[in-house]
C-alpha positions as CSV (number, residue, x, y, z in Angstrom):
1,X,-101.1,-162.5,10.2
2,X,-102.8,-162.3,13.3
3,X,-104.8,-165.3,15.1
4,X,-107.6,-164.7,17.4
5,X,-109.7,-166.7,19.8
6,X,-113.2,-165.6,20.5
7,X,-113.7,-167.3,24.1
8,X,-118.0,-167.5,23.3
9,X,-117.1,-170.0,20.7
10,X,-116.5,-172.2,23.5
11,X,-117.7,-170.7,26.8
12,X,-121.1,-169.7,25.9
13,X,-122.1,-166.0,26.6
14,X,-118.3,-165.2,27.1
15,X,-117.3,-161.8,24.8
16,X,-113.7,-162.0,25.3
17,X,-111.7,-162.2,22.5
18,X,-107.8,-162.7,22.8
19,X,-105.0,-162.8,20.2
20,X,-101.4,-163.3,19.1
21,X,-99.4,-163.9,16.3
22,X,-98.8,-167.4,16.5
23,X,-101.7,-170.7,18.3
24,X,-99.1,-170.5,21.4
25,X,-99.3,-166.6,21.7
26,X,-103.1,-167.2,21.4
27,X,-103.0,-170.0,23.9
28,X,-101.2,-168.4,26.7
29,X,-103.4,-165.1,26.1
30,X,-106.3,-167.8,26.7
31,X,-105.3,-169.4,29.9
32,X,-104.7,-166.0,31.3
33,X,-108.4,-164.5,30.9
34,X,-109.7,-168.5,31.3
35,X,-107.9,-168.0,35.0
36,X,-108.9,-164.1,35.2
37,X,-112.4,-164.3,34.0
38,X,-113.8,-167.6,34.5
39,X,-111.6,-169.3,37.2
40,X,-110.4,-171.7,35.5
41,X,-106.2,-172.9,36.5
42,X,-105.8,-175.6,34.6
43,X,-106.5,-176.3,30.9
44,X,-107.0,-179.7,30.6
45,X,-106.1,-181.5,27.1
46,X,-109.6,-181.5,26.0
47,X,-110.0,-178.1,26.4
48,X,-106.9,-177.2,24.9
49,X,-108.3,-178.9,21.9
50,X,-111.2,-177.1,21.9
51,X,-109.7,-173.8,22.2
52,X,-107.1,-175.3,18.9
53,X,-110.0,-175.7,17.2
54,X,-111.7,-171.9,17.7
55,X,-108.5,-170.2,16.9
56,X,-108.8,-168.8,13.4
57,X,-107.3,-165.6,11.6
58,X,-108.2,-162.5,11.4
59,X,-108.9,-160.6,8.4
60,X,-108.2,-157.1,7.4
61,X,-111.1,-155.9,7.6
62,X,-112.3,-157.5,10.6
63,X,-109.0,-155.0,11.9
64,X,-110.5,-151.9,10.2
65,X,-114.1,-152.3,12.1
66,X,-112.3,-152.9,15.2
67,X,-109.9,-149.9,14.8
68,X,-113.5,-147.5,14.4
C-alpha cells in the first residue's frame, strides 16, 4: 500500500503531493519539498504531527486517474 501526503492539507494553497511506502518514507519526502518549496529546515514536533495526521493511503483508483 502506498501513503501520501497532500502538503495543501496543511500549507494552504500548496499542490504538492508526496509519497512513500511507509509514514517515514512520507516524512522524509515531506521535509525535502517543505525545505525545497517553502523554506522551511526544521520540522518542529508540532508540525511533524500535523503532517502524521494528513498522511493517509492511497487508493487504487486514486492511481488509475493519476496514471491518465
Amino acid at each position: 500500500m502506498s501513503l501520501e501526503l497532500r502538503c495543501g492539507d496543511v500549507v494552504t494553497g500548496c499542490g504538492g503531493v508526496v509519497s512513500g511506502a511507509t509514514q517515514d518514507e512520507v516524512l522524509v519526502a515531506a521535509a525535502a519539498h517543505a525545505a525545497d518549496v517553502h523554506g522551511l529546515t526544521n520540522i518542529d514536533d508540532a508540525t511533524k504531527r500535523q503532517l502524521i495526521a494528513a498522511i493517509h493511503p492511497v487508493r487504487a483508483d486514486d492511481r488509475a486517474l493519476r496514471a491518465r
